[in-house]
Structures are given as structure tokens and as C-alpha cells.
C-alpha positions as CSV (number, residue, x, y, z in Angstrom):
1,X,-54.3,84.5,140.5
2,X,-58.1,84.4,141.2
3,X,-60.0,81.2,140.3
4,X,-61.9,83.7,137.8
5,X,-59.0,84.1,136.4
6,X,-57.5,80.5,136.1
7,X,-61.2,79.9,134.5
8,X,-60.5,81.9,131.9
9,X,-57.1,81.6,131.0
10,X,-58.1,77.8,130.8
11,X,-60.3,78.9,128.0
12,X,-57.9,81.0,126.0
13,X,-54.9,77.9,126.3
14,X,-57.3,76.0,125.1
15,X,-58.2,77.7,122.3
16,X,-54.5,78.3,121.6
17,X,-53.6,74.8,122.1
18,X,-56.4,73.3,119.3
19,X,-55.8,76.2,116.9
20,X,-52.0,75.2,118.0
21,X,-52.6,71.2,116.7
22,X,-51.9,71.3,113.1
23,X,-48.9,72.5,113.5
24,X,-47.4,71.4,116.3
25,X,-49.6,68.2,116.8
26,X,-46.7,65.4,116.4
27,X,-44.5,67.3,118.4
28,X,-46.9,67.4,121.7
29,X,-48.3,64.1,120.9
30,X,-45.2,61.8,119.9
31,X,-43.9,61.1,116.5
32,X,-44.1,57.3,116.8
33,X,-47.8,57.7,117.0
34,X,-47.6,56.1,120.7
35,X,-49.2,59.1,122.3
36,X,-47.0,58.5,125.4
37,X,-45.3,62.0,125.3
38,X,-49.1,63.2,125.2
39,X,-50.0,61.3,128.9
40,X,-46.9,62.9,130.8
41,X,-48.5,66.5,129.2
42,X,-51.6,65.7,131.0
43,X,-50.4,64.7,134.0
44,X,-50.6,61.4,133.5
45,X,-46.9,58.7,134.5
46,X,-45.6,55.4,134.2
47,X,-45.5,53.2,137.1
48,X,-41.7,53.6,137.3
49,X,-41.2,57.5,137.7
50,X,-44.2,57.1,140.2
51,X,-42.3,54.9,141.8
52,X,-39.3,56.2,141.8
53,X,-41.1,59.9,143.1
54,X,-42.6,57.9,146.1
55,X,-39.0,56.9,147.5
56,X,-38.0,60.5,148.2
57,X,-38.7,64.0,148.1
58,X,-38.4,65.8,145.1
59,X,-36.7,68.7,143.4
60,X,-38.5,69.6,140.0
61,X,-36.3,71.8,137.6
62,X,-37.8,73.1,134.4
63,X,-36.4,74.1,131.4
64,X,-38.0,75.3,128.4
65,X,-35.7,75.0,125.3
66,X,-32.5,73.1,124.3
67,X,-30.5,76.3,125.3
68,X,-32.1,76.5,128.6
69,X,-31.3,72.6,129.4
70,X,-27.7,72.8,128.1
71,X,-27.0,76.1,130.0
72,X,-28.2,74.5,133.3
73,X,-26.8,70.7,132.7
74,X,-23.6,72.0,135.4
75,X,-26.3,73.0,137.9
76,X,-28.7,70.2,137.6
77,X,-25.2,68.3,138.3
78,X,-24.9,69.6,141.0
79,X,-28.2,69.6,142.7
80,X,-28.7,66.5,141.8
81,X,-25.0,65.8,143.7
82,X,-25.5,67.8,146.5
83,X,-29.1,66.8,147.8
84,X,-28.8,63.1,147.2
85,X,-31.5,62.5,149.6
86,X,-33.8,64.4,147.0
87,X,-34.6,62.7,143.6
88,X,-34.3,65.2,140.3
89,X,-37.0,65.9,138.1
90,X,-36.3,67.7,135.1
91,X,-39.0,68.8,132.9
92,X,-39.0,69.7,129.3
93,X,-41.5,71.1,126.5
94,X,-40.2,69.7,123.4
95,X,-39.5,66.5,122.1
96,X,-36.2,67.6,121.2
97,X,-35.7,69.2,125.0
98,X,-36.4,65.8,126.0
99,X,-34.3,63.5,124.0
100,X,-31.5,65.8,124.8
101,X,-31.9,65.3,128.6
102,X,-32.3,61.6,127.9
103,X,-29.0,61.7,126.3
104,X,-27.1,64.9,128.2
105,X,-28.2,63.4,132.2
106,X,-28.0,61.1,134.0
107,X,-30.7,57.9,134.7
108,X,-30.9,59.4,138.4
109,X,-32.7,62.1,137.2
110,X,-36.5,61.5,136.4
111,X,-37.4,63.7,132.6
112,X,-40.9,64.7,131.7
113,X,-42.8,66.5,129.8
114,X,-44.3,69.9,131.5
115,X,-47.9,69.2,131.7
116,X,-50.6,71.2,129.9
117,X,-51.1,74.9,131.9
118,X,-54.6,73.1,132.7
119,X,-55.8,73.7,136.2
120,X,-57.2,70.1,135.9
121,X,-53.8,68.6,134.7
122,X,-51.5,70.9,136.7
123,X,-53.3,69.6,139.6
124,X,-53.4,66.0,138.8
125,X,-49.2,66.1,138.3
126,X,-48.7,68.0,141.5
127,X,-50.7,65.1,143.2
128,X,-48.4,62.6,141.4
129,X,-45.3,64.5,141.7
130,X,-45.3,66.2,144.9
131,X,-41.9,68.5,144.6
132,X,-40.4,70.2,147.6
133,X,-39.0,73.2,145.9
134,X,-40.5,73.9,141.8
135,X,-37.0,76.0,140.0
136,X,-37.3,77.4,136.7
137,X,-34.7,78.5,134.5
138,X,-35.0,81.5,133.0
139,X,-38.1,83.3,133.0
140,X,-40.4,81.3,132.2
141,X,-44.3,82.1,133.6
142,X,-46.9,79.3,133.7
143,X,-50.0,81.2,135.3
144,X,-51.9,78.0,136.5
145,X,-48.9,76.3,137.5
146,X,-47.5,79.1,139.7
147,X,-51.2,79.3,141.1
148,X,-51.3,75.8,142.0
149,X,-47.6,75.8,143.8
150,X,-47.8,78.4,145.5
151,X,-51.6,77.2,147.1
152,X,-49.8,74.2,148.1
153,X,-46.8,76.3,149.4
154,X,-44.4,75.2,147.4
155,X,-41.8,77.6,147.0
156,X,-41.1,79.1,143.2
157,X,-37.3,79.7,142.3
158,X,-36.7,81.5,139.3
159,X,-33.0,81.0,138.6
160,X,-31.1,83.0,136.0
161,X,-33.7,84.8,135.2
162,X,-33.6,87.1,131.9
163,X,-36.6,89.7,130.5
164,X,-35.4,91.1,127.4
165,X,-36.3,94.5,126.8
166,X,-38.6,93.5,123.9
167,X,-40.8,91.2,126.1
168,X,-40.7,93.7,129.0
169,X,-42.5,95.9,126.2
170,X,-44.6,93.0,125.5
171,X,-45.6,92.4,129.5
172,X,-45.9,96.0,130.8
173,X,-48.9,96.2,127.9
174,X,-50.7,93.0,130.5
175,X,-48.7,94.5,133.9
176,X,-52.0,93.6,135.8
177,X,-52.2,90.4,134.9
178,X,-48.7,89.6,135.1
179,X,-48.1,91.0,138.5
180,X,-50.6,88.6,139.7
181,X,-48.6,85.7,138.2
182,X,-45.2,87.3,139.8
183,X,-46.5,87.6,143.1
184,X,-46.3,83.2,143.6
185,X,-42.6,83.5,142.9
186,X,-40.9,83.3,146.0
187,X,-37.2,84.0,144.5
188,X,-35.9,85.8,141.2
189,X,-32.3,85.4,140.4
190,X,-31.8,87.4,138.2
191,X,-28.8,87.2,136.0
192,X,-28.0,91.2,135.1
193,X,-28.9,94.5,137.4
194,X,-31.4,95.4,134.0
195,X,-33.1,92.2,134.2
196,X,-33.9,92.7,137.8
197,X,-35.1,95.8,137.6
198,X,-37.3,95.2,134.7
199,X,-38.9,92.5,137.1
200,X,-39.0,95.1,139.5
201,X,-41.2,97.5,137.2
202,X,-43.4,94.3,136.4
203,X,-44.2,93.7,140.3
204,X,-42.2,91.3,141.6
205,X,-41.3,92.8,145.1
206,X,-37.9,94.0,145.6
207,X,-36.8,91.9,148.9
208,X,-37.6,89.2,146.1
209,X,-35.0,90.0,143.4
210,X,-31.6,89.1,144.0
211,X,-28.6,89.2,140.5
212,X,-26.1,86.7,140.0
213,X,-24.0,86.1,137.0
214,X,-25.3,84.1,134.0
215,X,-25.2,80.4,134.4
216,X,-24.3,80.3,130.5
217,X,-20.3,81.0,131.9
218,X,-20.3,78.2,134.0
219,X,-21.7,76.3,131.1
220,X,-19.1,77.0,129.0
221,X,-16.4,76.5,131.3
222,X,-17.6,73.0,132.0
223,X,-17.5,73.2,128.1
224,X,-13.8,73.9,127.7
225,X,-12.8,71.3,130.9
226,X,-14.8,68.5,129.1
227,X,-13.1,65.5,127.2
228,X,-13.1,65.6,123.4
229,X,-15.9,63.3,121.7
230,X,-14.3,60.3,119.6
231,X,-16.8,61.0,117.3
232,X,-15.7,64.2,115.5
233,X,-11.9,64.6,114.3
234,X,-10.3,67.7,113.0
235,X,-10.4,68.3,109.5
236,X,-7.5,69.8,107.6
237,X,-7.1,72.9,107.4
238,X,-8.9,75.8,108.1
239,X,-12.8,75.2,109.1
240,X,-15.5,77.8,109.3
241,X,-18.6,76.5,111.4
242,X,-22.1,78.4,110.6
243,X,-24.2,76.9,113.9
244,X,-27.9,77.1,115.1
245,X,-28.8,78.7,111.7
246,X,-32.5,79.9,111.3
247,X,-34.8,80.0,108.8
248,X,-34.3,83.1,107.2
249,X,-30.6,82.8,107.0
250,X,-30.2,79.5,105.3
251,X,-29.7,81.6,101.7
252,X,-26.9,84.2,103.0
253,X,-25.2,81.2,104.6
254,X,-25.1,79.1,101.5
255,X,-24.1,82.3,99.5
256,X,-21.2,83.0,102.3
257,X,-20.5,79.3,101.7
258,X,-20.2,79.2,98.1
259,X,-18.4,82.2,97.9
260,X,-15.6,81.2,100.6
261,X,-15.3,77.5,98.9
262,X,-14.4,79.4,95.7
263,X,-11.8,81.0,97.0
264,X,-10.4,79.6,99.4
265,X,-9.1,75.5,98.3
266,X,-8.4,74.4,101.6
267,X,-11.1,75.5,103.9
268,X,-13.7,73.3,105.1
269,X,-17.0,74.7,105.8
270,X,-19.6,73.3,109.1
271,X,-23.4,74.1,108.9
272,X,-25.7,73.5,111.6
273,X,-29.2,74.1,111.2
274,X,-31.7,74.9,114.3
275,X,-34.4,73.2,113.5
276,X,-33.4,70.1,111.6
277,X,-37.3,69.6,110.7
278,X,-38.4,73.1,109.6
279,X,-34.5,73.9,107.3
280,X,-34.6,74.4,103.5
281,X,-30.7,74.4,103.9
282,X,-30.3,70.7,101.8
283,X,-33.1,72.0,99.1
284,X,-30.8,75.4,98.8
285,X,-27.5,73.6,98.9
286,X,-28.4,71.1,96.1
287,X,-30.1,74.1,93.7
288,X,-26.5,75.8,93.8
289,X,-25.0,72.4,93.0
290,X,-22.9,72.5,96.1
291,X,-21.3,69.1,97.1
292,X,-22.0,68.4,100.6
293,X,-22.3,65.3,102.9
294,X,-24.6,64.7,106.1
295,X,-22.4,64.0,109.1
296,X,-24.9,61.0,109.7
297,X,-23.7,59.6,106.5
298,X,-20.2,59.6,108.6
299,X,-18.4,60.5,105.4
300,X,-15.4,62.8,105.0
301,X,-16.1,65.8,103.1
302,X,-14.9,69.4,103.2
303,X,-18.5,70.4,103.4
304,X,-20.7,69.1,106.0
305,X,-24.6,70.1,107.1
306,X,-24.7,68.6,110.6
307,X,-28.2,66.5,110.7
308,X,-28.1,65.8,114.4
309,X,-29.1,67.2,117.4
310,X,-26.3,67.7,120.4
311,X,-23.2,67.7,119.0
312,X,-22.8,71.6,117.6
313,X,-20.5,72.4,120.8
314,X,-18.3,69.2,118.9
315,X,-18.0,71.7,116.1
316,X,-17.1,74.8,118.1
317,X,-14.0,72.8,119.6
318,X,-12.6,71.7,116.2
319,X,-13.1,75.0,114.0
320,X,-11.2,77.9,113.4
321,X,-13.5,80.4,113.1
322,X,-17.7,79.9,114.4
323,X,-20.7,82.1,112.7
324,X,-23.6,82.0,116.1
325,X,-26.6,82.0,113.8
326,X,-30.2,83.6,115.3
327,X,-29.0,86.9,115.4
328,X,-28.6,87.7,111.7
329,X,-32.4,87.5,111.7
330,X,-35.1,89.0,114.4
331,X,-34.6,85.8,116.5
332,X,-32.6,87.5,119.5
333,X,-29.7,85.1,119.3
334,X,-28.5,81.7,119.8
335,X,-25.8,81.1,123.1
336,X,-22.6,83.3,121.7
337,X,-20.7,81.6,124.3
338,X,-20.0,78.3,123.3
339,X,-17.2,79.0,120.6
340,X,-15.5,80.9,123.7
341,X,-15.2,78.0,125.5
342,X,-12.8,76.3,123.1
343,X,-10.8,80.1,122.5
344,X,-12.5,80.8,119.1
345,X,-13.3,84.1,117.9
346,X,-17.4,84.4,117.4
347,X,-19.4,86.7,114.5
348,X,-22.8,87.5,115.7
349,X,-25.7,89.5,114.4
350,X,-27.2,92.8,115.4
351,X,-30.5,90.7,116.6
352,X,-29.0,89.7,119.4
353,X,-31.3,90.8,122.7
354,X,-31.4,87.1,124.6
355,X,-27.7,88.0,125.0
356,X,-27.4,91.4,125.7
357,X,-25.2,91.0,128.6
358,X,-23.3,88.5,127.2
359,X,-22.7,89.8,124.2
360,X,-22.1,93.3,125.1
361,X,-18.9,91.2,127.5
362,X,-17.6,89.7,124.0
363,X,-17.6,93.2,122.3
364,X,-15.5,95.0,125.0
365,X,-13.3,92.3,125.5
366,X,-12.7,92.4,121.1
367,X,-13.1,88.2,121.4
368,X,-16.2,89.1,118.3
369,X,-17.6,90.8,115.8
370,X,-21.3,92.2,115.0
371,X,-22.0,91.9,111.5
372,X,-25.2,93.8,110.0
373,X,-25.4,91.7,106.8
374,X,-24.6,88.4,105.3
375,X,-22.2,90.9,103.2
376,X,-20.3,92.1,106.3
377,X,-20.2,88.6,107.7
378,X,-18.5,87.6,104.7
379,X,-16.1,89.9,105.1
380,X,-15.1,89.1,108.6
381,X,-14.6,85.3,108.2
382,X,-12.1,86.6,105.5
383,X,-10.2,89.1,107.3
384,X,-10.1,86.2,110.2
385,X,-8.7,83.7,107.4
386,X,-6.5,85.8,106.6
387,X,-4.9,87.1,110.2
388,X,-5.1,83.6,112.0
389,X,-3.0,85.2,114.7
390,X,-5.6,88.1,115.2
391,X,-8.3,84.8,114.8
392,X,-6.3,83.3,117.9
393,X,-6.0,86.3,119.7
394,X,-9.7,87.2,119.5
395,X,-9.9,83.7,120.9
396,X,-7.5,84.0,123.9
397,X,-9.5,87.0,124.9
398,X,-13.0,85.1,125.0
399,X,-11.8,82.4,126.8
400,X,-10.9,85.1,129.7
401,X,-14.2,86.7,129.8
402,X,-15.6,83.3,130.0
403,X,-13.1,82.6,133.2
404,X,-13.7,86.1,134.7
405,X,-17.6,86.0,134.6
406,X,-17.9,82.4,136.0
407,X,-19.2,80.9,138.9
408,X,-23.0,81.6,139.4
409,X,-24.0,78.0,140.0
410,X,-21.8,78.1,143.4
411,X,-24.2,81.1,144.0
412,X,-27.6,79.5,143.3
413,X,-26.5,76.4,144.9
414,X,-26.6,78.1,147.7
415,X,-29.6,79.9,147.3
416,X,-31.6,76.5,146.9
417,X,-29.9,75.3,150.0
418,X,-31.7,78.0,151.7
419,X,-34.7,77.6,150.2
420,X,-34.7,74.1,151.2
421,X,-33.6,74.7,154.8
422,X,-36.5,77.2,155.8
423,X,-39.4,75.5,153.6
């Protein structure tokens, strides 16, 4: 990318970013009103992960969302394993992204905040950080930061990377500009032959492009091998969990809710919104008089609407039957996987493209169902209450596509070796 065109796509984030501040101001700039998380997004760190950056080289690993960080917590393991002589620097956008990796690895590995897609403060953390190698997860494209790498010859890894066929619409409309970005990437790994070749059709060259499974089955596999949190017992009896619910579904959820409570004495019911500070799903719940605890409250109650982040793969162990919310709206899908893990059977929407693959693996191997309404969804958590040995079946069946489809982060491991060897 041109200096022209870092000059100007410096004015339009900026632009973005203060029209951006109303909204999203506490979030960028710290909710305790310390303004620290604001420093680290311009560049700017503490003595002690300057420090601590200074005593080797460095491996910087971005991830964008909570999904992206979970999915890659096995291979940021093992990097961080494998190439003790490097130190780890995982960098989030949210706050939430970050208190997760606070809580998720370990105090090895240095977390930050991804700086501002400034040139000026892109620049000023490459100074202070200095990586070796810069891998993103996913697809995600940072135009000045890619520039700046790639000047400083850095090599770009873009590990399990993913373009849905929505935003390959959305990039083709910008090809130019985003063929520009591409060209810095020195690596796509692409996790499906589609998402390669939609990469392909965006510029990236093809010696470039390489497809390995989706690091999401090694996440869950680590998943089902992991020891059982204290913290969260069984209930009694049957439980239906409703996780990573949107806005948009909160009011078919409480409806399914109310409507399976009704009916069915014995059942307990598990809701977990997305976004604990943007859900309407206590307002809802209290307007249809429906008795319900907050598992911080750490009562015992048949209903419970988990306020908390982390601990929705909990959940997914101890129920019977899981409801993967995102997809029953036009949000493309929260990780269907997860549920597999612990052998239960998932219900998914029809929104569903961030998991295309994945899901598409789910359907032929009958471990799910795609509902089309909160009507048909209904009807499926009914028919699996009523056929708990189809319900474990459908289970047993995920659980093998989750074995069969395993092992990418033995792949990319590699890969990075590589990388590392010949930069």
C-alpha cells in the first residue's frame, strides 16, 4: 500500500473511529475510567511488557473476537511451548477479548490491546514490540499494519483463514484496494478449498495459499479432554442450554423457554447471552413473570441466565440438549462445535455462513438440526426430549466428526516453524 494511500485511509479511520466514540468510547478507553486500555491502543506500554519484550524475540499472535481467542488457545499453547526461546504476545480488540486471555493463558504470554490502524501508532508499537513473525487468526486485514510489517520484513501469517461468501461479495466491490493489502501477506492458511480460492479471486497469489483443516476441531477436542470445572454441577434432570444468544433472539428464546417450562416439570432451562452489556433477556424474562436466577448469584434454580463471560463451554458439558444462538438471526453463527465436544446434539439456524464448513460436517454426519424459526426450534428440543436415545445418538455422531476432522494445529505448527527457520 502506497503512502497515498495509508494517508488516506488514516483519514477515513479516523473519521470512523470519532463518529465510532459514543458508542463504543468505554470499551476502547477502559471502563474504570483509567484510560490504560486507551495507551496500549496507541502504542504506548508499561515498563514490564517492555521489559519483558527486550529479553527475547517475539512472536505476536492476534486475535480479533472471543471466538477467535478460544479457537486458537491449543495453538497459542503450543507456540508458546515449542519456541520457548521466543516470548508470546497475544493481542486482542475488546475488553472482553482481553479479560478472557487474562483469565484463559498463561502469565508467560504478554496480552495487549491491537493498536489503532494509525500509521503513527502502528509504527510507534512495532518500535516497542519488535515481533519476528506477526500471525493472525482468521482473516483479519489491518491495511497500515500489514504495510508497516511487511516494510520492515516481517513476515504475515494468516492462519485459519475463513472469507465467507457474503464478505467476499463485500471485498470484490474494493478488489483494488484489497489486493494491495493481500499482497504483504506472506502465508494464507486457509481452512477450506472455498476459502482459498475466494482469496485467490481477491489477489493473493496462489504459491501463497495453502488449506488446512479448521483449528475450531482441535479446539474442541482439547474441549472434551479437559477436566470438569468445580464450579458448575449437573442439575437434575433434563437441561436445555440456549448459548451465545443475540439480540434479536432474546423474545423467541424466552417464548421457547416459557413454553418448554410449562410442559415439561422437570427440565431445567440454561441461557447465555452474547453480549452481557447490550441483552434485554432479564427485562423480557421478568415482563413474562418468569422465575429465574443469575448464576453469579450462585443460587440453585431450574432456570438460570448465565451473567458471566467464559464459562458457556461449562454449560455445553452438563446439558442434554444445546440451542448455538447467532444463526437464528443474520449474524452468521456462533462456534456450533463446542456442544460436540461433550457428545451433545446441536440445533442451529439457517444464518449460519461463519460455519459453512463446519456446519455443513454436522448436517451429513445427522449430529444437528437447522431450524428456520423459533417455531421449528421448538419443536426439535421436543422431539430430542422426548427420544433421549436419538438425543445421545446425535451426540455420539458429533463427537466423531469432531475426532475425524482434527489436527490442524500439528499442521500450522509446522508451518510457523518454517516461517521462522528461513526469516
Amino acid at each position: 500500500m502506497t503512502y497515498i494511500f495509508a494517508a488516506i485511509y488514516d483519514v477515513i479511520y479516523k473519521i470512523g473511529l470519532l463518529c465510532s466514540l459514543p458508542i463504543f468510547g468505554k470499551r476502547l478507553f477502559g471502563r474504570d475510567g483509567k484510560y490504560h486500555d486507551f495507551f496500549q491502543r496507541c502504542g504506548i506500554y508499561d515498563k514490564e511488557i517492555i521489559s519483558r519484550v527486550k529479553q527475547k524475540k517475539t512472536i505476536w499472535i492476534h486475535t480479533v473476537s472471543i471466538g477467535e481467542l478460544l479457537a486458537s488457545l491449543p495453538l497459542i499453547g503450543e507456540i508458546s511451548s515449542k519456541f520457548s526461546n521466543y516470548s508470546v504476545i497475544v493481542s486482542c480488540v475488546s475488553r472482553t477479548g482481553r479479560l478472557i486471555a487474562e483469565e484463559k493463558l498463561p502469565e508467560d504470554i504478554i496480552k495487549i490491546f491491537l493498536p489503532f490502524d494509525f500509521s503513527l501508532t502502528v509504527e510507534l508499537a512495532m518500535m516497542k514490540l519488535n515481533p519476528e513473525i506477526f500471525i493472525s487468526i482468521e482473516t483479519e486485514i489491518w491495511p497500515n499494519l500489514f504495510r508497516v510489517l511487511k516494510r520492515k520484513n516481517i513476515p504475515i501469517i494468516v492462519l485459519n483463514g475463513r472469507i465467507s461468501q457474503r464478505s467476499f461479495k463485500r471485498y470484490l466491490s474494493v478488489k483494488f484496494l484489497i489486493k494491495r493489502i493481500i499482497s504483504s501477506v506472506d502465508l494464507f492458511v486457509m481452512r477450506s478449498r472455498a476459502d482459498a480460492e475466494r482469496i485467490i479471486l481477491l489477489g493473493a497469489e496462489k504459491k501463497k495459499v495453502s488449506v488446512t483443516k479448521s483449528i475450531k476441531f482441535d479446539q474442541a477436542y482439547y474441549l472434551s479432554l479437559s477436566k470438569k470445572s468445580p464450579e458448575i454441577e449437573k442439575f437434575n434432570g433434563p437441561t436445555v442450554v440456549f448459548g451465545s444468544i443475540h439480540r434479536g433472539e432474546e423474545q423467541g428464546v424466552v417464548e421457547i423457554a416459557s413454553k418448554i417450562i410449562e410442559k415439561y416439570r422437570d427440565i431445567n432451562i440454561v441461557i447465555v447471552p452474547r453480549a452481557l452489556d447490550r441483552t434485554n433477556i432479564f427485562n423480557l424474562l421478568e415482563e413474562r413473570g418468569l422465575l429465574f436466577e443469575r448464576f453469579s448469584s450462585k443460587k440453585t434454580s431450574k432456570f438460570l441466565v448465565v451473567d458471566r463471560y467464559g464459562v458457556l463451554t461449562e454449560f455445553y458439558r452438563i446439558c442434554d440438549i444445546a440451542y448455538v444462538g447467532g444463526a437464528l438471526v443474520p449474524a452468521g453463527g456462533q462456534n456450533p462445535l463446542e456442544p460436540l465436544a461433550f457428545k451433545k446434539p446441536v440445533i442451529y439456524g439457517k444464518f449460519h455462513w461463519d460455519f459453512e464448513e463446519e456446519w455443513d460436517l454436522i448436517l451429513k454426519a445427522e449430529a444437528g438440526f437447522e431450524v428456520n424459526s423459533f417455531d421449528e426450534c421448538l419443536e426439535k428440543i421436543e422431539f430430542l426430549l422426548n427420544n433421549p436415545e436419538i438425543c445421545s445418538k446425535m451426540g455420539e455422531s458429533g463427537y466423531k466428526v469432531i475426532y475425524e476432522n482434527k489436527g490442524a494445529t500439528a499442521q500450522m505448527l509446522e508451518l510457523v516453524e518454517n516461517r521462522l527457520i528461513s526469516s
